[in-house]
Backbone as JSON, one array per atom type, in Angstrom:
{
  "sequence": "XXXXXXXXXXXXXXXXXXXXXXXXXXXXXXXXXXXXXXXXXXXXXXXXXXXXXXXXXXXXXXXXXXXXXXXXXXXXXXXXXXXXXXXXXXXXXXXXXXXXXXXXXXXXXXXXXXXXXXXXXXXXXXXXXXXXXXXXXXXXXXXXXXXXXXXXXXXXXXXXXXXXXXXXXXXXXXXXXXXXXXXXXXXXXXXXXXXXXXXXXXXXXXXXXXXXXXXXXXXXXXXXXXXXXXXXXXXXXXXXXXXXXXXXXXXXXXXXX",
  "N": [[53.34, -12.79, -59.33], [50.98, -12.47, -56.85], [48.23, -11.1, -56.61], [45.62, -9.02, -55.27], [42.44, -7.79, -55.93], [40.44, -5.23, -54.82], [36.95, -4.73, -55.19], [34.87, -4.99, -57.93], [34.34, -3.58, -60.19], [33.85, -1.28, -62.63], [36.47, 0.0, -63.45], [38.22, -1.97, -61.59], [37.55, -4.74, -62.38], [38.72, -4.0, -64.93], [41.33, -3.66, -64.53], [41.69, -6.07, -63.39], [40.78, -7.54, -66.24], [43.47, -6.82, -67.17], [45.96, -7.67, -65.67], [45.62, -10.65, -64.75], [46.63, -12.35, -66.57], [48.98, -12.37, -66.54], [49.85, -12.46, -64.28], [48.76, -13.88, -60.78], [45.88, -13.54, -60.29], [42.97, -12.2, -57.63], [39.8, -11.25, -57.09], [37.77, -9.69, -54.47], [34.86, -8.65, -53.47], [31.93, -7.57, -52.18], [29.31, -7.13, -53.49], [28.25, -9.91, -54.73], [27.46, -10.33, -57.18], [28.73, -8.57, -59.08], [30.71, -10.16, -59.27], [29.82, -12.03, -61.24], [31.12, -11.67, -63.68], [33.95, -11.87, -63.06], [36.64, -12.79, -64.93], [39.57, -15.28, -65.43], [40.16, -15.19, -63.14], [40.53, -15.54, -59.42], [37.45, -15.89, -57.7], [36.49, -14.19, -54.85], [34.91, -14.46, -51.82], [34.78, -13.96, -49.49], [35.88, -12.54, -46.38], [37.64, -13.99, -45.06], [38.55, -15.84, -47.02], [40.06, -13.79, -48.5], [42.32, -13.45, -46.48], [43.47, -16.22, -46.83], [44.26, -16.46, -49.29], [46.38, -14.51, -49.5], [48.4, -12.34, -50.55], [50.68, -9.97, -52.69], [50.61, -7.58, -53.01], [48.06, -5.33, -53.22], [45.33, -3.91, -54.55], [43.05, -1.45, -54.3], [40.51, -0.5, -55.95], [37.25, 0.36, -55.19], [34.48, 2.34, -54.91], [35.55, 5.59, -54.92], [34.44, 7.16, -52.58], [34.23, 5.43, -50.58], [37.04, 4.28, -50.38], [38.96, 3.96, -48.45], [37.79, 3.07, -46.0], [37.12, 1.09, -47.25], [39.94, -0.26, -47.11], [40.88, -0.17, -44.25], [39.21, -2.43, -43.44], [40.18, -4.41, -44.83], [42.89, -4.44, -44.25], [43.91, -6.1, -41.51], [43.89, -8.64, -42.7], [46.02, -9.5, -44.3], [49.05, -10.26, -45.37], [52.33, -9.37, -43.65], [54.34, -6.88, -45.37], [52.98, -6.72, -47.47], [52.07, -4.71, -50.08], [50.09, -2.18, -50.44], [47.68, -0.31, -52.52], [45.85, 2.44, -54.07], [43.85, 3.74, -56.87], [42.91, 5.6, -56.92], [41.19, 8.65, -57.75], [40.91, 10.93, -56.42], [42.53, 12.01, -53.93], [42.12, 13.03, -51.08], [42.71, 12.64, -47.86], [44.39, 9.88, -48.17], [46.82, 10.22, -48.17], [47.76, 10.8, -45.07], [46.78, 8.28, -43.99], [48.09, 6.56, -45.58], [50.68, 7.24, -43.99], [50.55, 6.02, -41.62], [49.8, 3.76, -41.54], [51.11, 1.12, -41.89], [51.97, -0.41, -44.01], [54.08, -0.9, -46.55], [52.97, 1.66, -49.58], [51.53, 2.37, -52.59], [50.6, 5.05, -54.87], [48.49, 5.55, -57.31], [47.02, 6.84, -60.22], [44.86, 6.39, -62.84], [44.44, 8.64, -65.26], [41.71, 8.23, -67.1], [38.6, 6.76, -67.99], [36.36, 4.42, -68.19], [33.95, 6.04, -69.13], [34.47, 7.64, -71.45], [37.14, 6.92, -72.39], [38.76, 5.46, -74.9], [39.28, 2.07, -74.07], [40.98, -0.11, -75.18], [42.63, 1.23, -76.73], [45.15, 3.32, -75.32], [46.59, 5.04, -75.69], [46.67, 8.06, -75.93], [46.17, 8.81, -73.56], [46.62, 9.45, -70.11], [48.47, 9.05, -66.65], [49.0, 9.05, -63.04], [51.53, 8.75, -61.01], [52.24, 8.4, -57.56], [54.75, 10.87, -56.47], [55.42, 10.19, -53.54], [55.14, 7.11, -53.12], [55.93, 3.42, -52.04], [59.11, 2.3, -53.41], [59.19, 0.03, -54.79], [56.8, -0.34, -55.93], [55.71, 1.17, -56.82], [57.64, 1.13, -59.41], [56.59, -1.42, -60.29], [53.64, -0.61, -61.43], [54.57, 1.72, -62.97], [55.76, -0.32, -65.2], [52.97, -1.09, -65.91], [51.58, 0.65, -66.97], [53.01, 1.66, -68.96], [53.12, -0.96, -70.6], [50.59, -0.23, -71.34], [50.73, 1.59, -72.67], [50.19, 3.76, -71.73], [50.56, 7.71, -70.93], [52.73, 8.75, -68.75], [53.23, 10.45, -65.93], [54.77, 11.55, -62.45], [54.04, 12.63, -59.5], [53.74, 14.87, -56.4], [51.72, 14.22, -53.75], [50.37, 16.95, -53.08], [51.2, 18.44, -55.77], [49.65, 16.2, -57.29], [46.91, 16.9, -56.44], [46.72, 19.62, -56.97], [46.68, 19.64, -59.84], [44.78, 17.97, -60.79], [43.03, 19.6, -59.92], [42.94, 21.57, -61.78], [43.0, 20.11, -64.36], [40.35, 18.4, -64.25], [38.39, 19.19, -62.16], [38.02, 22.36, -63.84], [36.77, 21.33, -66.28], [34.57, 19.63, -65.44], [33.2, 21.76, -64.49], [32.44, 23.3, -66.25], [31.03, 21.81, -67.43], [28.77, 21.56, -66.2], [27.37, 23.75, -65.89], [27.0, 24.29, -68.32], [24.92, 21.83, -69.03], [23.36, 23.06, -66.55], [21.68, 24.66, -67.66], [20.23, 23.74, -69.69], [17.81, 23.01, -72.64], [15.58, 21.2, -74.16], [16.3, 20.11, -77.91], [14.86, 20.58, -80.37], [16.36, 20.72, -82.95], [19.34, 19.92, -83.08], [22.59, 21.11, -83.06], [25.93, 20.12, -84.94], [28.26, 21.06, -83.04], [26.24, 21.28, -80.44], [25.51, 18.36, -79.87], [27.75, 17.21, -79.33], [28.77, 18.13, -76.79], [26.41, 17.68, -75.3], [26.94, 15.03, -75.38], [29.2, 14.78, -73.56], [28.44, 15.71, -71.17], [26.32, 14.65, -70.14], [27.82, 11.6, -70.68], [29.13, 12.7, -68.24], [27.18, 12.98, -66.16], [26.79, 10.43, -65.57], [28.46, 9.53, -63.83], [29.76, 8.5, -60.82], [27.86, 10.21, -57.86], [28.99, 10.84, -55.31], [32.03, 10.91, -56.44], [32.07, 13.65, -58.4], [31.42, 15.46, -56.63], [33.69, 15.18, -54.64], [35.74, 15.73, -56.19], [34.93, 18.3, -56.9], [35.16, 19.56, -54.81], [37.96, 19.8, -54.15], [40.39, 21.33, -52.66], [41.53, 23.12, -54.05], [39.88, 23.81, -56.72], [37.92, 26.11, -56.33], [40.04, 28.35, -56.9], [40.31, 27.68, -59.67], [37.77, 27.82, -60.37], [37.02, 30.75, -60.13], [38.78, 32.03, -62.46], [36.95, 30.95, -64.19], [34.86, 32.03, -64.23], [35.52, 35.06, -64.05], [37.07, 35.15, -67.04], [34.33, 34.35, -68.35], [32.78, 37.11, -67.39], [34.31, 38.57, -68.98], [33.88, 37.67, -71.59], [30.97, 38.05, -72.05], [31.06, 41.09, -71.11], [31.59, 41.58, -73.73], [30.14, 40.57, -75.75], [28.01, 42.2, -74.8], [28.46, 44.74, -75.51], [29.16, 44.79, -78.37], [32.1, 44.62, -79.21], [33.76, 44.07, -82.05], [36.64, 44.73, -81.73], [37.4, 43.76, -79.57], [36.5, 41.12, -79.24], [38.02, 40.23, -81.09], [40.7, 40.03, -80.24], [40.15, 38.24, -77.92], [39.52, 35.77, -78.92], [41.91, 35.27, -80.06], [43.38, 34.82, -77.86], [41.94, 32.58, -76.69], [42.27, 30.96, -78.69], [45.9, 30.82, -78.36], [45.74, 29.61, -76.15], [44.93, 26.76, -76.51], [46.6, 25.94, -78.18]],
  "CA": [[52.91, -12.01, -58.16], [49.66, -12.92, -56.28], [47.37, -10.02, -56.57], [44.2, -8.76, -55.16], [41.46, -6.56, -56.16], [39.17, -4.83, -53.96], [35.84, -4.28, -56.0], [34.86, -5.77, -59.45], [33.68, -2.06, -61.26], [34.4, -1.2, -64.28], [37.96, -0.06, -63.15], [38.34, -2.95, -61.4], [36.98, -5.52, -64.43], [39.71, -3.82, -66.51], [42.77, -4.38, -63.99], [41.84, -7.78, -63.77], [41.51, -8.33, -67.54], [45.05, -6.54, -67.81], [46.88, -8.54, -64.59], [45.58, -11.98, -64.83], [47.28, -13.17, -66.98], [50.69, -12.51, -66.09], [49.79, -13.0, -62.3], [47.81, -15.04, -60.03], [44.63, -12.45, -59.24], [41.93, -12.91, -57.04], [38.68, -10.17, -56.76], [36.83, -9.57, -53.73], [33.58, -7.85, -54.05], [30.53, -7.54, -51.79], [27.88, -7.41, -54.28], [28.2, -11.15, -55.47], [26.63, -10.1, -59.05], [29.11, -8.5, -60.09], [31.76, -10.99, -59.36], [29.85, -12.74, -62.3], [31.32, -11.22, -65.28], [35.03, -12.04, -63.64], [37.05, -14.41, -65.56], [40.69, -15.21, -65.44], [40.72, -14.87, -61.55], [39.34, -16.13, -58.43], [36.1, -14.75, -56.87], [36.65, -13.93, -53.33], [33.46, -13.63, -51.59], [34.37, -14.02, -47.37], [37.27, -12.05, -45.72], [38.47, -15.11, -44.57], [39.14, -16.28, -48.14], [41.72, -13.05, -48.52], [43.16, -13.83, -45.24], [43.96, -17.37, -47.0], [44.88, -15.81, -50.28], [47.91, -13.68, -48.71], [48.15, -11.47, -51.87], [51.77, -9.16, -52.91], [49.7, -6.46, -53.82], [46.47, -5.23, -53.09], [44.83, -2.57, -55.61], [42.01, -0.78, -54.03], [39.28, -0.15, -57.02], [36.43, 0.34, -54.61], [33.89, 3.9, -55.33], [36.05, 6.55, -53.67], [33.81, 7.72, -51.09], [34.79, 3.92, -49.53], [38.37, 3.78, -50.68], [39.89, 3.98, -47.1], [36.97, 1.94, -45.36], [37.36, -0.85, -48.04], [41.37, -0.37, -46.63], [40.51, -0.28, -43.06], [38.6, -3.51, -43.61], [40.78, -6.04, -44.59], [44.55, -4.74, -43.71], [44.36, -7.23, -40.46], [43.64, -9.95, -42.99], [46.91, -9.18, -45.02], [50.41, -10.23, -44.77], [53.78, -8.02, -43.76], [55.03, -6.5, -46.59], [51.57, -6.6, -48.77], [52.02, -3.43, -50.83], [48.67, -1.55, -50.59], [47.7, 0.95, -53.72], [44.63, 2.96, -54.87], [43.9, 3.91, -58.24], [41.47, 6.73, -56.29], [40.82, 9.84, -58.7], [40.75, 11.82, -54.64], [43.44, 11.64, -52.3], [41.55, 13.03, -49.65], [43.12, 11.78, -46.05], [45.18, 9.07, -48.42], [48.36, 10.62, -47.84], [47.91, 10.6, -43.68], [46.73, 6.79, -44.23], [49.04, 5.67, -45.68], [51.62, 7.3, -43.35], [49.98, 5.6, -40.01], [49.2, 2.26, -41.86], [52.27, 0.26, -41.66], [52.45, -1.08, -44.76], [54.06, -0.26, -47.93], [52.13, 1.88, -50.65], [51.86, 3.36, -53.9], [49.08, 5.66, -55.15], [48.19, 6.3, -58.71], [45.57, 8.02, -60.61], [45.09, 6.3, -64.37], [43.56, 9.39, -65.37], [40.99, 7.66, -68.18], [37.74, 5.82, -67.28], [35.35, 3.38, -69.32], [32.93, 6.57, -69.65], [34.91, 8.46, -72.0], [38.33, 6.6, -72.6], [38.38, 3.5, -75.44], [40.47, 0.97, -73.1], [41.76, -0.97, -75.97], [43.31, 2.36, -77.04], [45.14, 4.3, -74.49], [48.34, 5.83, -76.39], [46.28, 9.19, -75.81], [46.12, 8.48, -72.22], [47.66, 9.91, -69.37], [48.32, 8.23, -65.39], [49.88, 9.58, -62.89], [52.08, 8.04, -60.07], [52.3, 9.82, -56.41], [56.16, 10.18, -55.64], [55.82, 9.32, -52.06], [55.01, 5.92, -52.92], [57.09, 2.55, -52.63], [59.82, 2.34, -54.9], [58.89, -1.44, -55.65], [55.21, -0.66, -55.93], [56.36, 2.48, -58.27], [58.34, 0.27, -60.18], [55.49, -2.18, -61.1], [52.63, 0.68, -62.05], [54.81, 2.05, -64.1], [56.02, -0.71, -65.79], [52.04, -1.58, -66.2], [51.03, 1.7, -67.54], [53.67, 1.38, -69.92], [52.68, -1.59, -71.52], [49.43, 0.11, -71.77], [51.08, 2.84, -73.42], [49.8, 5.46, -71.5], [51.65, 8.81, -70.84], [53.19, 8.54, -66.83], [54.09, 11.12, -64.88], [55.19, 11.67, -61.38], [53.7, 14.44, -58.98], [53.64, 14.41, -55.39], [50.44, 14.16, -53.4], [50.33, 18.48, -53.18], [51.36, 18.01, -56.96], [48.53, 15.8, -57.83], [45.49, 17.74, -55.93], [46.37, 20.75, -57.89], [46.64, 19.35, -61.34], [43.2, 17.51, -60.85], [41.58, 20.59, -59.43], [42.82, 22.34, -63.26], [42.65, 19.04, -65.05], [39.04, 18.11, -64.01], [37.49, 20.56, -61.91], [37.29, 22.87, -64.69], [36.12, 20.56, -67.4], [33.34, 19.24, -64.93], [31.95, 22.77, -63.93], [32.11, 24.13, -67.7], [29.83, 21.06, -68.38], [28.08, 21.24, -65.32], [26.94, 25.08, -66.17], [26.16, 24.23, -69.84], [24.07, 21.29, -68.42], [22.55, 23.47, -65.85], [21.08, 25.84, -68.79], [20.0, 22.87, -70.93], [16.74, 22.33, -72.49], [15.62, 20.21, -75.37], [16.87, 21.11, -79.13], [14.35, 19.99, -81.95], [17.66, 20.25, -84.44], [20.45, 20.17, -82.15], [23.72, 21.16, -84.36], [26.92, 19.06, -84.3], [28.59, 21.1, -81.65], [25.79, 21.23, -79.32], [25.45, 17.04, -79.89], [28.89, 16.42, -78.66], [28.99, 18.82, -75.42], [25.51, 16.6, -74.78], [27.32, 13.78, -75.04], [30.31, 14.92, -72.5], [27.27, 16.68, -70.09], [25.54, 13.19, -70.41], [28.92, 11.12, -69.71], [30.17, 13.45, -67.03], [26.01, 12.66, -65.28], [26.92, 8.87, -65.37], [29.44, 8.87, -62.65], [29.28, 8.89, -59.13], [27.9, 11.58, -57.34], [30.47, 11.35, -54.73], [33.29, 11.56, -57.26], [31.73, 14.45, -58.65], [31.36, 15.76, -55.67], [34.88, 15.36, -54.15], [37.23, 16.55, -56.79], [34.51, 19.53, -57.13], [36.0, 20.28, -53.52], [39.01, 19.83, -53.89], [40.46, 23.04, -51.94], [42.08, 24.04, -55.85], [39.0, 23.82, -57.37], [37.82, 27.5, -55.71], [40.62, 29.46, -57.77], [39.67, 27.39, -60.95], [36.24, 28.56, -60.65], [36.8, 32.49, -60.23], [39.28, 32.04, -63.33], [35.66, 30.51, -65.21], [33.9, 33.76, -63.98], [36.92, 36.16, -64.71], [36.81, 35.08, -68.52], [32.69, 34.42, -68.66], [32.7, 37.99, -67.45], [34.99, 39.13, -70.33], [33.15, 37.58, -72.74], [29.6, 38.8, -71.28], [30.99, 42.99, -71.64], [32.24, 41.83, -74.93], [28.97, 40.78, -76.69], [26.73, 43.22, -74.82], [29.19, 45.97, -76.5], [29.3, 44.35, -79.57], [33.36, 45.44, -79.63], [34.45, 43.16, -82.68], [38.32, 44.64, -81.51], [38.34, 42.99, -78.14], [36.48, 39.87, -79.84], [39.45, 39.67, -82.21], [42.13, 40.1, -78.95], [40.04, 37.2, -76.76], [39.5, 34.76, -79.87], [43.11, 34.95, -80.49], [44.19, 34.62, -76.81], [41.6, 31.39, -76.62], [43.64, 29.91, -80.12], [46.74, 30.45, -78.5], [45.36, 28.77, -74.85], [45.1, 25.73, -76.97], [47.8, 25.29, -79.29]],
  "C": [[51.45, -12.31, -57.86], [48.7, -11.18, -56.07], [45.94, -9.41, -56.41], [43.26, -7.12, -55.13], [40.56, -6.42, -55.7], [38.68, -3.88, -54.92], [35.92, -4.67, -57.6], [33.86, -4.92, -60.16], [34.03, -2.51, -62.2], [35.49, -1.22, -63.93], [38.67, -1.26, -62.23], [37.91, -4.71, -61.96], [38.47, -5.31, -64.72], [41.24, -4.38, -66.03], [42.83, -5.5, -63.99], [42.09, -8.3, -65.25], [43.16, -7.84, -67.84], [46.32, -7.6, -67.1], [46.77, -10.06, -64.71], [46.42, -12.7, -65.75], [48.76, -13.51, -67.25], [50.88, -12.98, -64.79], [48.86, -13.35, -61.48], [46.92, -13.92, -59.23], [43.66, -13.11, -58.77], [41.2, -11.67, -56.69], [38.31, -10.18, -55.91], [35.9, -8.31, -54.22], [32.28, -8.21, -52.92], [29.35, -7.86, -51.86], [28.59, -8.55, -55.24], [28.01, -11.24, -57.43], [27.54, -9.77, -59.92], [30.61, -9.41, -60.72], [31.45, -12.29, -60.85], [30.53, -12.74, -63.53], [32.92, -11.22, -64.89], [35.52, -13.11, -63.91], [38.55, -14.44, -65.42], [41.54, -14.92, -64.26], [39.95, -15.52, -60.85], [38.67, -15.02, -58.12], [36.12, -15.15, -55.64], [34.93, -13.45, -52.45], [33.31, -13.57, -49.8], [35.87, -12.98, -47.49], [38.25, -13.47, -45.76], [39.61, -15.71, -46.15], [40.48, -15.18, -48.63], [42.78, -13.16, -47.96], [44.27, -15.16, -46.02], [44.8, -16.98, -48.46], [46.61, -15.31, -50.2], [48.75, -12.99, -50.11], [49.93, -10.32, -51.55], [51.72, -7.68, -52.59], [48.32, -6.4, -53.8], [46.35, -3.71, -53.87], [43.14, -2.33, -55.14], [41.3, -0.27, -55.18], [37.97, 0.2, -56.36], [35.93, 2.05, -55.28], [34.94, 4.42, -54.54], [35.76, 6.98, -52.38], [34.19, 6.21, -50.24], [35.84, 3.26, -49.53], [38.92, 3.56, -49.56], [39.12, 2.93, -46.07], [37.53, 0.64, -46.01], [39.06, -1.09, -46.99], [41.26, -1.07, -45.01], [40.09, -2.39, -42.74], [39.42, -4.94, -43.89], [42.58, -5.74, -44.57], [44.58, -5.78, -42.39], [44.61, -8.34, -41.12], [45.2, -9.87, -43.85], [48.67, -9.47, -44.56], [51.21, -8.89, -44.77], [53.98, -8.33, -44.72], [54.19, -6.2, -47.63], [52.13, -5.17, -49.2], [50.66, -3.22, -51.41], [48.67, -0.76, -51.35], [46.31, 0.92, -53.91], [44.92, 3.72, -56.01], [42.86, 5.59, -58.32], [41.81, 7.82, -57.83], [40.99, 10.86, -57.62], [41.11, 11.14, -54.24], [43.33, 12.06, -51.2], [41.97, 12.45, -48.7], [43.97, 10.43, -47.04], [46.44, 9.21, -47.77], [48.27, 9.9, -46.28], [47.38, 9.46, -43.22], [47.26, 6.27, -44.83], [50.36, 5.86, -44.96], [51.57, 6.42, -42.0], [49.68, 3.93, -40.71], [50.01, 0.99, -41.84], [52.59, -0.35, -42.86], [53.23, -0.31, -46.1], [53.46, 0.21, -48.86], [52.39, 2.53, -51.48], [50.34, 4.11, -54.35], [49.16, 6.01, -56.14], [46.88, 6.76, -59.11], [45.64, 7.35, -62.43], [44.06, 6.91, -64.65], [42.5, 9.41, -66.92], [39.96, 6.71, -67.16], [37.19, 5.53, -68.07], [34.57, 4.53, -69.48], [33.22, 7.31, -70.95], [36.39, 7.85, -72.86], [37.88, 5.12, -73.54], [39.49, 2.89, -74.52], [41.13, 0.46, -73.99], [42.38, 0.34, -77.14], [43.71, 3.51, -76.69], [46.42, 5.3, -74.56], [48.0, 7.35, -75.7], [46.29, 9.8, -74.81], [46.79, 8.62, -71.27], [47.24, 8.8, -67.67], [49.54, 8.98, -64.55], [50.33, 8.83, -61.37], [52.49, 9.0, -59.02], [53.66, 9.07, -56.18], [56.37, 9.42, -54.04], [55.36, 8.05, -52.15], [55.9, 4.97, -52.6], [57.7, 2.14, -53.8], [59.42, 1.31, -55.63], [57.65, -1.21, -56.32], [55.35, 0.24, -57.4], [56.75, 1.69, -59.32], [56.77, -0.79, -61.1], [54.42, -1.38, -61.63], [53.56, 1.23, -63.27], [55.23, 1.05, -65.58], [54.07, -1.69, -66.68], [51.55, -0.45, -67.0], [52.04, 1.86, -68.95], [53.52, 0.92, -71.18], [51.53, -1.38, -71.4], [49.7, 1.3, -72.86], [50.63, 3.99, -73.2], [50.98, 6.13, -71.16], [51.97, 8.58, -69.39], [53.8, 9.84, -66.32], [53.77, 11.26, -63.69], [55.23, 12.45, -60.57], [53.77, 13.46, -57.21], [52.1, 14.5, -54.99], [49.98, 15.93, -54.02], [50.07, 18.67, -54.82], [50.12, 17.66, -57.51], [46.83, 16.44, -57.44], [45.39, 19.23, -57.08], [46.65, 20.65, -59.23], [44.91, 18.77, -61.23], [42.36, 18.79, -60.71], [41.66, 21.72, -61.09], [41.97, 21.17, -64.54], [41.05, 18.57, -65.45], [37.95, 18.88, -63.57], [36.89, 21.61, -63.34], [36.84, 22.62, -65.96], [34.39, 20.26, -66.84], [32.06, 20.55, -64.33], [31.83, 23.51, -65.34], [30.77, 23.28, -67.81], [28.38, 21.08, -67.35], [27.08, 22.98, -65.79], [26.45, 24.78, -67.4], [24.85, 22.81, -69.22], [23.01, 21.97, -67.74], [21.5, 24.66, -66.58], [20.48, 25.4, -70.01], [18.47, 22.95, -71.08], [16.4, 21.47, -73.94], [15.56, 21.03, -76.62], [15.89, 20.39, -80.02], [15.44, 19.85, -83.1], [18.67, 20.69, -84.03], [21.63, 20.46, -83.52], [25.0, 20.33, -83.7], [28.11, 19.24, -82.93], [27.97, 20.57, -80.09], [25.72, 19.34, -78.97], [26.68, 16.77, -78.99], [29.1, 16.82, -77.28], [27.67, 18.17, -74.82], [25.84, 15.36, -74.21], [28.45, 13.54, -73.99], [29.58, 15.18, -71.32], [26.86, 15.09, -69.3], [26.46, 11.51, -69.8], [29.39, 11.64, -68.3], [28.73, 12.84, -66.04], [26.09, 11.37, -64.9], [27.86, 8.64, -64.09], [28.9, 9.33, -61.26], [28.42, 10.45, -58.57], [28.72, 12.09, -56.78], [31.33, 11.83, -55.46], [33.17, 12.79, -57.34], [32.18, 15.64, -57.56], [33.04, 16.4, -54.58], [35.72, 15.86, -54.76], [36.32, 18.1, -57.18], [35.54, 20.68, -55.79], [37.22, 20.05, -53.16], [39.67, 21.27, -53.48], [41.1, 23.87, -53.11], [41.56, 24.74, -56.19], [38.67, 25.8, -57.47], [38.33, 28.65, -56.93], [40.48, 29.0, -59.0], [38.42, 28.13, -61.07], [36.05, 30.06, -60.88], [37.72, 32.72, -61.69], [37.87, 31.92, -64.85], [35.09, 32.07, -65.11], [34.52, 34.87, -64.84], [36.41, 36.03, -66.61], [35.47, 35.01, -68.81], [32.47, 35.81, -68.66], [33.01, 38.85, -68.47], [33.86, 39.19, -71.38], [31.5, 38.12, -72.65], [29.75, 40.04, -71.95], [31.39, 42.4, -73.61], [31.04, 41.68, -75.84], [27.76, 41.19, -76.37], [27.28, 44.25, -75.53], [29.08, 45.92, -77.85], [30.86, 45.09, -80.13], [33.75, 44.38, -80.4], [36.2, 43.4, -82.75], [38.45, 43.66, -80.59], [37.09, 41.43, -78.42], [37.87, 39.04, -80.28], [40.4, 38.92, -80.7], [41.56, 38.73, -78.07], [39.92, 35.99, -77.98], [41.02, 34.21, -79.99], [43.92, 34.61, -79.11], [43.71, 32.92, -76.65], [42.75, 30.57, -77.82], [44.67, 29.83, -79.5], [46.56, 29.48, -76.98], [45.72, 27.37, -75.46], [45.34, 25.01, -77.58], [48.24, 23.77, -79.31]]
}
């Protein structure tokens, strides 16, 4: 299968080292620089050269905030039948672009990234595939996530907005609140080290990203759920009630059996 990748990130790096070598890839990329570090594919550096390419499969890797532009941009250059897919993290306006776009698509989410995830060990690893995609396109993602050995499941768009907005949202505003209350530890202890080091990863990524799955329209009732329990725990150790300690300790243990 002839396959092309718009943007040569990190997440786009890694699809290439996984695809090339079963199928004939080719990168485009913008910024020339980083097309240095790919190997095992061509480096695309005009439109024209995609145009000539005429690719199966196109895998959108681009930042999010330019996932639909990058799209916009070179579907004229693209044959009928190309099967278009993003790997986005935010499906923002995806859905109602890919209904108006004419071509076949699939949309996944391999929910792991180089900041946090070892790549060359993703058993642990979850991805998730939007049902309204094409069956063919479906068909190949999964059979790629597979032999990655990540976990797969199958949500619809609706589906996938409100698992992310539990999934992520409230991982990124726990850390974002302990962050926002940080200051330097002369003898940090081994908890506080590691929630540094998630605070510290989570600051490395985009802003946009950040940004967009914060607003995801979910997000909202995640957040008053953070409050709700912060509040709890607040009356509980201005009271000093070691009963309704016991009762929320033991409700957290069983949260995360």
């Amino acid at each position: 299968m002839k396959i092309l990748i718009l943007g040569a990130g990190k997440m786009g790096s890694f699809f290439c080292d996984v695809l090339s070598f079963k199928h004939e890839v080719a990168v485009y990329d913008k910024n020339l620089d980083r097309l240095r570090f790919t190997f095992h594919a061509l480096r695309l550096s005009s439109l024209d050269e995609i145009k000539e390419f005429r690719p199966d499969l196109l895998i959108n890797a681009v930042t999010v905030k330019y996932t639909i532009d990058a799209f916009n941009e070179v579907l004229p250059l693209l044959p009928d039948g190309c099967i278009i897919s993003d790997i986005a993290s935010v499906k923002n306006g995806l859905q109602e672009f890919y209904a108006a776009c004419k071509h076949p698509f699939v949309s996944t989410h391999p929910m792991f990234g180089p900041t946090f995830a070892s790549l060359s060990n993703l058993s642990s690893e979850n991805a998730i595939i939007i049902a309204e995609g094409d069956h063919l396109g479906k068909i190949f993602f999964k059979d790629l996530y597979n032999e990655l050995h990540l976990n797969i499941f199958e949500y619809t768009f609706k589906q996938h907005d409100e698992t992310i907005a539990f999934s992520l949202s409230i991982p990124f505003a726990s850390t974002l609140v302990f962050a926002g209350v940080m200051k330097h530890q002369e003898a940090p202890g081994t908890t506080f080290k590691r929630h540094m080091a998630i605070a510290r990863g989570l600051m490395s990524e985009d802003d946009y990203l950040l940004q967009e799955i914060l607003f995801n329209p979910h997000t909202t009732g995640q957040l008053q759920k953070i409050q709700q329990q912060l509040a709890k725990l607040q009356q509980i150790v201005e009271t000093k009630d070691s009963h309704a300690m016991k009762i929320f300790l033991d409700e957290v243990r069983e949260n995360i059996k």
